[in-house]
N, C-alpha and C positions, 0 to 999 in steps of 0.2 A: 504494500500500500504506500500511497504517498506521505508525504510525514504532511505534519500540520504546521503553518505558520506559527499560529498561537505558543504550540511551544518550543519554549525555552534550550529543552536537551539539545546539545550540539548534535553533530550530524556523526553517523559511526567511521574511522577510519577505515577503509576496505581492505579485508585481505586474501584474493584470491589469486587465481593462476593466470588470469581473463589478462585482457591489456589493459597499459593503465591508462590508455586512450579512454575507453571506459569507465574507470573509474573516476575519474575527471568528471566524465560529461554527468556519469549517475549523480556523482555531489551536487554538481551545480545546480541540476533540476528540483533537485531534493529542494535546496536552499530557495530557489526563485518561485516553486511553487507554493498558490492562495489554497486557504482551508476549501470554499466553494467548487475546486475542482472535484469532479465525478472521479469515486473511485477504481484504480485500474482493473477491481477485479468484478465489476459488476457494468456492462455493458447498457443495460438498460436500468435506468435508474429509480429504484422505488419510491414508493408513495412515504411522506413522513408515518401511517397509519402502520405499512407494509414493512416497513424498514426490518433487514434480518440482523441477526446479530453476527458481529463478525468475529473472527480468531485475532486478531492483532490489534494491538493498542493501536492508537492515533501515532504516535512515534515510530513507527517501525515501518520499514518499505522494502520492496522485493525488489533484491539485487537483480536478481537473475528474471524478475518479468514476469514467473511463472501464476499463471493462473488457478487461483482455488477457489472454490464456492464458498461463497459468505453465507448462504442461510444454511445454519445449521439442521431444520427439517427438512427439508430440501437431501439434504446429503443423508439421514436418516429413512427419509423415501426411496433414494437409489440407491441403500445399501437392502431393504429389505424388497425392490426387484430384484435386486442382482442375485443376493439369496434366494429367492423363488426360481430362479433361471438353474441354478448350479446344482440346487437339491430342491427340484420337484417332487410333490406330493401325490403318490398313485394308490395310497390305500384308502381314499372317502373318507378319512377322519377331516368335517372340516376343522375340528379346535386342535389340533396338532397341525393343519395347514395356516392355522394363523399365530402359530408361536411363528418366530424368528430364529432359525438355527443360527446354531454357532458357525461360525466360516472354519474352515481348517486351519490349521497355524500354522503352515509353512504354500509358501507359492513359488514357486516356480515361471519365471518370465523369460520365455525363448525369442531374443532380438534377432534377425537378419535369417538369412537363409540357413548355415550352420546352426547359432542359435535355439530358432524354432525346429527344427529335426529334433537334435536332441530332446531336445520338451519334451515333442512327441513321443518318440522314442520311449523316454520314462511314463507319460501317459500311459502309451500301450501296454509298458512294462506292469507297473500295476494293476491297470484292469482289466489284461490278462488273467493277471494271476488272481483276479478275485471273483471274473467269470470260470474260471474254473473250478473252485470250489465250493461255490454257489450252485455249481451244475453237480460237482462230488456230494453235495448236501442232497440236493436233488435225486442223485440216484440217474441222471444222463450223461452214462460215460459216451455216448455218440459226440453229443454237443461237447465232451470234455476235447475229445480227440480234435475236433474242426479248432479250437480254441489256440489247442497247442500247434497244429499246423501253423496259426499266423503269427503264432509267439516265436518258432523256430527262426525266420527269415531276421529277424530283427537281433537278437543277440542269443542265438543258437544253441548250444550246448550250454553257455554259463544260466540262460534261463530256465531252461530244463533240468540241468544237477543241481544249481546253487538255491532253488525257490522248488524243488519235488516238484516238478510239473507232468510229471509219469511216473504212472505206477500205481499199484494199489494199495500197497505197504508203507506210503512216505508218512511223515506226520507232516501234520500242517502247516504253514508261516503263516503268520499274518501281517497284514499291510496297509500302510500307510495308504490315503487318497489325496496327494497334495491338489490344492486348485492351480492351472497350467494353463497362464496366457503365451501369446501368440502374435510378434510384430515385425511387420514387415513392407518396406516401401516399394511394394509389390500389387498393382492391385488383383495378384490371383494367389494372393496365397492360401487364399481357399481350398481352390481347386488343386493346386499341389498337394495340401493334407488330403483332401479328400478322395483325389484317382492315382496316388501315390503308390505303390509297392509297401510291402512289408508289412502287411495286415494294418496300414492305416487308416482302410476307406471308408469303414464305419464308426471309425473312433467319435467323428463330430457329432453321433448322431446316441452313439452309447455310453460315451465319459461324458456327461451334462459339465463335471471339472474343469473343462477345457475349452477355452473361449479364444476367440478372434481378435483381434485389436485390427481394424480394418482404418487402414490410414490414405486410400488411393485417392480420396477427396482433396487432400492435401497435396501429397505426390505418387506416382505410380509406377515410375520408371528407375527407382534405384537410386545409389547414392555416388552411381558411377565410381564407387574404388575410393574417396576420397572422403575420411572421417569428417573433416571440415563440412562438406555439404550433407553429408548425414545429422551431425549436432544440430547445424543451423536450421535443417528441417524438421528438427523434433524439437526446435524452440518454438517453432512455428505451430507445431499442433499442441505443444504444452502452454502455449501461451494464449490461443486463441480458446473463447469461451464454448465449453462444452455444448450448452444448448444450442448453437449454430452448427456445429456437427450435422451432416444428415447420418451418420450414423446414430440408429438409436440408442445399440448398447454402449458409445463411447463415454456418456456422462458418468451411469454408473460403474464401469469399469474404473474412471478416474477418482470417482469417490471413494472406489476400495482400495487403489493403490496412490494416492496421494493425499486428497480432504480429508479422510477417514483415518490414515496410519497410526497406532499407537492407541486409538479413542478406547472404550470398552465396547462399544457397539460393532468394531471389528475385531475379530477375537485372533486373526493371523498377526503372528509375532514373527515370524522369520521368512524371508524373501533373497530368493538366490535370480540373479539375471544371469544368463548363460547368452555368449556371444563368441564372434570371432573378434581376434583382434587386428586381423592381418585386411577383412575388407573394409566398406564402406559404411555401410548400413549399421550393423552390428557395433561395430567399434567407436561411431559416432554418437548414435544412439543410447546405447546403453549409461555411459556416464552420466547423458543430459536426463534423463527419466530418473535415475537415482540421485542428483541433484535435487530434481523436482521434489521431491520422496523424502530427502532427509532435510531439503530446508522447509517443509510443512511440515515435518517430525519437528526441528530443534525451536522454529515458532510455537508450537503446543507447549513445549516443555518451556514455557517464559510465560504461557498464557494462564493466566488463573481467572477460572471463570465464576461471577459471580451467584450465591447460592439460587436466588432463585432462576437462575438457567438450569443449575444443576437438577434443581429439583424437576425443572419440568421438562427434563431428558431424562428420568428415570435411570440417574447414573452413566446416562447414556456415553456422556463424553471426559468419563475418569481416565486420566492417563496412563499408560503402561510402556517398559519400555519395548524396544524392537532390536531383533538385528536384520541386518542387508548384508549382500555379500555377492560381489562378481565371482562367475564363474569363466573365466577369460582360455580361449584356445589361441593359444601363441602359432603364429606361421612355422613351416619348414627352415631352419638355418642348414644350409648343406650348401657345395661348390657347385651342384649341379644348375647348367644352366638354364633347363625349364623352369626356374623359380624365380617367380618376379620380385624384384626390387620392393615395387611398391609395396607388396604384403611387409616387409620389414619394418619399411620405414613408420606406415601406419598404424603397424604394432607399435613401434619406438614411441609414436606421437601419445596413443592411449596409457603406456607406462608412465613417458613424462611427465603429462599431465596429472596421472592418478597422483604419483610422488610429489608433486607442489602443493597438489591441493592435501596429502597426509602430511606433509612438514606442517602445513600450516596449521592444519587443523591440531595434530599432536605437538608437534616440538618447537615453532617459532616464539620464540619470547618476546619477539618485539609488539611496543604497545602492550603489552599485559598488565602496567601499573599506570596507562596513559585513560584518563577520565571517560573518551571516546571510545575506548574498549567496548566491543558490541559482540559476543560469541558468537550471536546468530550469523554473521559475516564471514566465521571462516566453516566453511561445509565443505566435505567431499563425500563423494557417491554413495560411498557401499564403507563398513565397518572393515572389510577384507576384500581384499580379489584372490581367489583361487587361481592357480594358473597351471596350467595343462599343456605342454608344447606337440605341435602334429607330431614334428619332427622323430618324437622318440618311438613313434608310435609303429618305425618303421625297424626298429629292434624288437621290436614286438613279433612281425610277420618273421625276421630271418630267425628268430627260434625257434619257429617252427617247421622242423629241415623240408615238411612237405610241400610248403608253398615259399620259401623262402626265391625260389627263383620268378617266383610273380607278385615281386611288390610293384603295387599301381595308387594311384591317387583315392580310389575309389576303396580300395582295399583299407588304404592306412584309415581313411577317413569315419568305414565303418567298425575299424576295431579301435579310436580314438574314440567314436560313439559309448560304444559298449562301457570303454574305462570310463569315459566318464559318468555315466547311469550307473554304474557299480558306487562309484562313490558318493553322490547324490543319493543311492537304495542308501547307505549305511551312515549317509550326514543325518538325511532324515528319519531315520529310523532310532538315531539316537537321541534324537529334540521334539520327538511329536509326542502331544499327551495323548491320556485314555480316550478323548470325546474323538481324537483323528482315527480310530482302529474299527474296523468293521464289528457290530456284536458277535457275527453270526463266528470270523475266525477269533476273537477274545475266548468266548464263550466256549467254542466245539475242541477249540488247541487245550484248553486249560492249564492257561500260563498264566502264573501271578506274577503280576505285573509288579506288586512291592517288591520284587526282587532286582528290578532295573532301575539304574541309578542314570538320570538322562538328565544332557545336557537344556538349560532351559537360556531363553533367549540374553537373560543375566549376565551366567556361565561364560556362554559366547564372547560376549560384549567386554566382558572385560580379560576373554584370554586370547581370541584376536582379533588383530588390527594390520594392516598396512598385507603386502602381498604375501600370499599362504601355497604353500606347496603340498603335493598329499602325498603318503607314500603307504602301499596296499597290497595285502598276502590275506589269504587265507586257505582253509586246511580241512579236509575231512577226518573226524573226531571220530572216535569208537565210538559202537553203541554200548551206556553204560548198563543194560541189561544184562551185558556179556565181561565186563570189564570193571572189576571190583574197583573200589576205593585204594585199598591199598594197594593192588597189584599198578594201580595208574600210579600211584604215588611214589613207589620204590624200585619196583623194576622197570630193568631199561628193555619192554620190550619192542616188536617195531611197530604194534598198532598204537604207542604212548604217543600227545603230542610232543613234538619236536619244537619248541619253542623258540629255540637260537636258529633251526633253520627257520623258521616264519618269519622273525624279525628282520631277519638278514635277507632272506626274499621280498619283503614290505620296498628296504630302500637298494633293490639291486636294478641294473637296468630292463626295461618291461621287456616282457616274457610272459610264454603260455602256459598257462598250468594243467599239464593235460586231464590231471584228474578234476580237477571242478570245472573244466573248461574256461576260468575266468582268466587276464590281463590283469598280472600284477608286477610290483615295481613304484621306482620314483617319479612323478609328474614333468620331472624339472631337472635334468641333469645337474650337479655340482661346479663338475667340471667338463672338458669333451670326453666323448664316449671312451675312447683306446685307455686314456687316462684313468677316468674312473672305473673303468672296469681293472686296471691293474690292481687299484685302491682296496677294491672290493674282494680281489683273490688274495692280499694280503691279510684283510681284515678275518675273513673264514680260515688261512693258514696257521694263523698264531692264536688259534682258540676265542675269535672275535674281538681280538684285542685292537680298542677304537685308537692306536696314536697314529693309524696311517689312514683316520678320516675326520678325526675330532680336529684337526688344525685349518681344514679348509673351510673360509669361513661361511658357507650356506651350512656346516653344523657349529661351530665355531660362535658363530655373530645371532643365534638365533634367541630371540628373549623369552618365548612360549614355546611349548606344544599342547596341543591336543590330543588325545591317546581315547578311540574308542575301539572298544573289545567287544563285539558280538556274536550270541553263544546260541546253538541249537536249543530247543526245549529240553531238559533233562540234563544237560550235560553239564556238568561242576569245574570250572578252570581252578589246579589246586594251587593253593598257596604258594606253592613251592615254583610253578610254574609262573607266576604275575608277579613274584620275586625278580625272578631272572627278567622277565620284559623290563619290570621300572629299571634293574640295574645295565640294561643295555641302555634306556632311555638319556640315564645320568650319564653314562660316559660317554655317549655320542654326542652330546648336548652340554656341553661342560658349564655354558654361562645361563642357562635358563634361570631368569626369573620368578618363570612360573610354568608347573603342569597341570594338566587337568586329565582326567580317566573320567568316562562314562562306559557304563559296563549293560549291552541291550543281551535281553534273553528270549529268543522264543522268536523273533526278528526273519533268523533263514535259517538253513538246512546245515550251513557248514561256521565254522570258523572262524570270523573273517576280522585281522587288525587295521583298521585306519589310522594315519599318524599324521596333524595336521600341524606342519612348520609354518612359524610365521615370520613375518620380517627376512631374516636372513635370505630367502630365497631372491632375493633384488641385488646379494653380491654373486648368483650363478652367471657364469661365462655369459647362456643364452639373452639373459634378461638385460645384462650390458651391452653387447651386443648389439640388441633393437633397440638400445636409447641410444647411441653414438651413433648408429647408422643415421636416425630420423635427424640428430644435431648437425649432423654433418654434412646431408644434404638439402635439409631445410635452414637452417640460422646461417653455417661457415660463410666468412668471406671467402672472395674467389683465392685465394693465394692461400687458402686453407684445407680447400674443399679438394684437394684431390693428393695430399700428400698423409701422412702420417700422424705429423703435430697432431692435431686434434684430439683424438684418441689419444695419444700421451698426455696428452695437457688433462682430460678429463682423470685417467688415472691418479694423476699427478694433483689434482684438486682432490680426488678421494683420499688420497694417501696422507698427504704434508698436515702437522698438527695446527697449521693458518691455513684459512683459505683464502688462496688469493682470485678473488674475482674480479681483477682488472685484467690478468692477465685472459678473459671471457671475454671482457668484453672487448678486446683488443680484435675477438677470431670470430665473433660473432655479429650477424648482423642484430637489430633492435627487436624485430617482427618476422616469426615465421615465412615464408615463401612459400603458399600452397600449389604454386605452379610448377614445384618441382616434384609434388605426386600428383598431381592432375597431367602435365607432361604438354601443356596449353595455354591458351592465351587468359591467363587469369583473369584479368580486366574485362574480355568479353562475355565471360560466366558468371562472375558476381553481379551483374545488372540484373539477369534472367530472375537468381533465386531471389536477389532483392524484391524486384517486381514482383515475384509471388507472395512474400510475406504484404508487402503495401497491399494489396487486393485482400486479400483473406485478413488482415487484421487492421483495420480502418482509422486506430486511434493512432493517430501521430507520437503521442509522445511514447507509445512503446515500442513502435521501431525501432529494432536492434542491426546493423549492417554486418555483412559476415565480416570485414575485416575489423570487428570489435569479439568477436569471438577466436581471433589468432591469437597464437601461443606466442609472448614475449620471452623476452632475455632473462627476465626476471622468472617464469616458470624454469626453466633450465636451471638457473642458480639455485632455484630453492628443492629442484628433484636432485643437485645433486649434494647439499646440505643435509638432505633424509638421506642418501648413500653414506654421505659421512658419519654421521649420527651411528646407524646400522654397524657403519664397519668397524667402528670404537669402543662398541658392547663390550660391557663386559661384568663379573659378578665377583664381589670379592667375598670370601668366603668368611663366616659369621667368628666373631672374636667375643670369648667370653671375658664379661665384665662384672669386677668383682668388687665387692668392698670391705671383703673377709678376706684378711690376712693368716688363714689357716697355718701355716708353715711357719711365721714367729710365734704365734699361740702357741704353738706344740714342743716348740724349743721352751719357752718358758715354763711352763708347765714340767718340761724334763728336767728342766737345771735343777741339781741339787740344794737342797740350804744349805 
């Protein structure tokens, strides 16, 4: 909102990654506008009688544009359509059709073409596996069989071993239903899900979950390869007021995943975006939607509303916190020359930015003790980004000797799928409460759930932050119908779990397991492959002994992990075994501030560890890599841009206990150059999308021009300040402190009279 003349508070300092061309011009407006201006986020202007209530004091304005609905019943109304769309009512109860379900707590938002597959993917994933024992309940094993036909195409074998989906002897899993949006500047991505391959074509019509985000209104033809005009076309739909939409469901979609985040009346607490980062769409979009998302989060958390609103929302709008979190698929780094540049550099771009806007948010100290301090000002996207590189995905196919001589694009990209739906099954399986679990598998498994210790949206929030890497094993367990307590605990026999090989499987380079059929391994190389894998035959050679991997710093520099262990129904992980995990966790991780274990039971069929790094993973080879490549050919002066310098210089800024950032600005130019991944007459294309956003959002003063959304000198400075930060970690181990002098006590006491 626009701030008020009337008062007094200065105006807030800005600190984001944006230009500060920008920042400039948003002050000044701020400053020159009168109270009688209509405010920005309400297009037609209500009646004094009508007037809604808004979220934001008079003091407060929206950096970033983004448009939210000011009446609170209003956003009330579109969340209890929206619920009526995702869990329709077919049993004739009408007074159970007029409660208001609770939403799921976790959602799942698939951006761009890679993105939304995946979604899907896990969609299917799910409810597959719950039409199937819905039909097992049923007693139609016909219908079970057609089920599993269209689950095999999709993630093959690990579907079928790892979640029992054959057989008549298996016990049961039970499963999460996350809600699973869908976006894309596509106007057919409809019809892609729907006449798609891989048992997707009636997903639209039988996961009610999984909704459309249909943006062709806006644009339809892509984001052409280049993040910049993806952002700037998702400010454009986040900015422009819902009810003009002709899409019906877009208002309330926006109320569930922006107006609403955090309230009690939306009961979803965790939301993962899943994108690529190497195209356009994907890589653009994603940051600007969780922008959207966490600056209407961090205004709620300032807004205190008064009681009688409260009372007459029935609690509706109590606050709660949340987490977000990218799920980011890194391009191919390799010499081959099918790989485009572009994919690099546009990853590099999305890194950058992510890292400016988390220095700021976490570590900048400037202005912290300055009057103008305004927290709401420094936001970034997502609490984490998960990151997943294609690239390793093609160690994956050469382990397995039979198709290792047909790695193809298509291949790497459907067993990149898989991994990552494997870790998504077992993110969310360890953060969903009781109300997200089907009765019918709660009930039929007879799993008590007091037994699982799951991570809750809190947990998250304060164990990670900044980019996360994953690293995944799991294991077929004896049945303990056959396999006493003690015989699992003292003899070494070879149905016992193997604990040291699991862990060391978790973070080895990915690989097939040919018994669960699943893809496991580390997300995010350390270092390059030949390298780390020497790393890793030394570490299994000397009894797992971490000093030829604890000094690299993606484990070395790491401040968190995350450690979830989930366990078949029945089966008891002993003591003696979660012993040896934590003490591999401590010596791989020497400077951790903090761990955290969540332990699911009853979840899947097998095993399975997930280990989730945080921070550190932004000192791996790869992730340097695509932020020097995007530096160097977007910011470098010419007499920089094709030699060497650069990339020493940036090393050379991470490393030296000063930073010198003169010697930056010496090699760089002020303002990104997005003509060097568009490959084109910059000048000639900026008008185009300009003139779409003037057409579609009519109010003058929220025109925003893309080159106010380039990446300055100052984003590079501050992504490489969080490198620094990162690479400095460290933990000093706890000194006791005493003020008992035991040891001349005890001489005194000896001395003779």
């Amino acid at each position: 909102m626009r701030q008020n003349n009337s008062d007094t508070k200065p105006v807030a300092k800005i600190q984001t990654s944006t230009s500060a061309a920008l920042s400039r011009r948003v002050v000044e407006q701020q400053a020159a506008e009168v109270s009688t201006e209509t405010d920005a986020c309400t297009l037609a202007a209500p009646t004094p009688e009508s007037e809604p209530t808004h979220f934001h004091t008079p003091t407060d304005f929206d950096f970033d544009f983004y448009y939210t609905q000011p009446d609170i019943s209003r956003i009330l109304q579109n969340l209890k359509k929206f619920q009526a769309q995702i869990s329709p009512q077919v049993d004739g109860n009408v007074e159970k059709q007029n409660q208001m379900q609770a939403f799921p707590s976790i959602c799942l938002i698939g951006l761009g073409r890679c993105g939304s597959n995946i979604a899907t993917d896990v969609a299917l994933l799910v409810h597959g596996a719950r039409n199937f024992y819905l039909n097992e309940f049923l007693k139609t094993e016909e219908a079970n069989a057609k089920k599993i036909e269209k689950s095999k195409s999709f993630s093959g074998g690990w579907l079928q071993r790892g979640l029992k989906l054959h057989g008549t002897g298996a016990k049961p899993v039970f499963l999460i239903e996350p809600l699973v949006m869908l976006g894309d500047l596509d106007k057919d991505i409809e019809g892609r899900v729907r006449y798609s391959s891989n048992g997707r074509g009636q997903l639209l019509e039988d996961y009610h979950k999984l909704k459309i985000m249909n943006f062709s209104e806006v644009h339809a033809g892509g984001a052409g390869n280049a993040p910049i005009l993806g952002q700037y076309l998702a400010k454009i739909i986040l900015n422009k007021d819902t009810e003009h939409f002709s899409n019906a469901d877009w208002p309330f979609i926006h109320s569930y995943l922006v107006d609403s985040c955090g309230i009690r009346a939306n009961q979803s607490r965790l939301y993962f975006y899943i994108f690529s980062a190497g195209g356009g769409t994907g890589s653009g979009m994603a940051s600007e939607f969780g922008l959207a998302q966490q600056s209407s989060y961090i205004r709620k958390t300032f807004d205190i509303r008064p009681e009688s609103d409260v009372d007459g929302q029935n609690q509706s709008f109590v606050f709660e916190p949340i987490f977000t979190s990218g799920i980011c698929i890194l391009p191919t780094i390799s010499a081959s020359p099918d790989m485009s540049e572009a994919l690099h550099i546009n990853a590099g771009r999305l890194l950058c930015k992510y890292l400016a806007e988390e220095w700021n948010f976490s570590y900048n100290p400037e202005n912290i003790n300055d009057e103008c301090y305004d927290v709401t000002q420094r936001v970034r996207p997502w609490n984490a980004m998960m990151l997943i590189s294609n690239d390793i995905m093609s160690y994956a196919e050469q382990s397995n000797e039979d198709n290792s001589r047909y790695i193809d694009v298509n291949s790497m990209e459907k067993y990149a799928n898989q991994y990552i739906s494997q870790q998504i099954f077992n993110i969310l399986s360890a953060q969903a409460v009781t109300s997200d679990y089907d009765e019918n598998y709660f009930r039929r498994a007879g799993i008590n759930i007091g037994e699982t210790i799951r991570l809750d949206a809190n947990d998250l929030f304060m164990s990670l932050a900044g980019p996360v890497a994953t690293a995944y094993a799991e294991s077929v367990v004896p049945d303990n119908s056959t396999v006493t307590e003690g015989r699992r605990l003292f003899e070494h026999d070879k149905s016992r779990l193997d604990i040291d090989d699991l862990f060391c499987r978790s973070i080895d380079l990915p690989h097939f397991n040919n018994k669960t059929q699943a893809i496991e391994g580390i997300s995010l190389l350390p270092i390059a492959a030949a390298q780390y894998r020497e790393a890793l035959a030394k570490y299994r050679e000397t009894g797992f002994n971490a000093d030829h991997l604890k000094n690299l710093c993606f484990f070395n520099s790491c401040s968190s992990v995350v450690c979830i262990v989930s366990l078949p129904k029945d089966y008891k992980l002993s003591y003696v075994d979660l012993n040896k995990l934590k003490t591999h966790l401590n010596n791989l991780f020497p400077n951790t501030t903090l761990k955290r274990y969540a332990l699911v039971i009853g979840a899947s069929a097998n095993l399975s560890l997930t280990t989730l790094i945080a921070k550190s993973p932004c000192m791996s080879d790869d992730f340097l890599t695509l932020i020097v490549a995007y530096i160097k050919r977007c910011f470098a002066r010419t007499e920089y841009r094709y030699g060497d310098m650069l990339e020493e210089a940036v090393l050379e800024c991470i490393r030296q206990p000063e930073f010198d950032d003169k010697r930056l600005d010496e090699m760089l130019d002020e303002f990104e150059n997005p003509a060097k991944i568009l490959d084109t007459n910059w000048h000639a294309i900026k008008p185009m999308y300009e003139k779409k956003y003037r057409e579609l959002i009519r109010d003058a003063n929220k025109f925003i021009s893309i080159n106010d959304i380039r990446l300055n000198r100052e984003a590079v400075k501050n992504a490489i300040k969080y490198l620094r930060e990162i690479y400095r970690h460290r933990v000093s181990k706890t000194k006791i402190v005493s003020l008992n002098n035991y040891a001349a006590a005890k001489i005194k006491t000896e001395t003779p009279e």
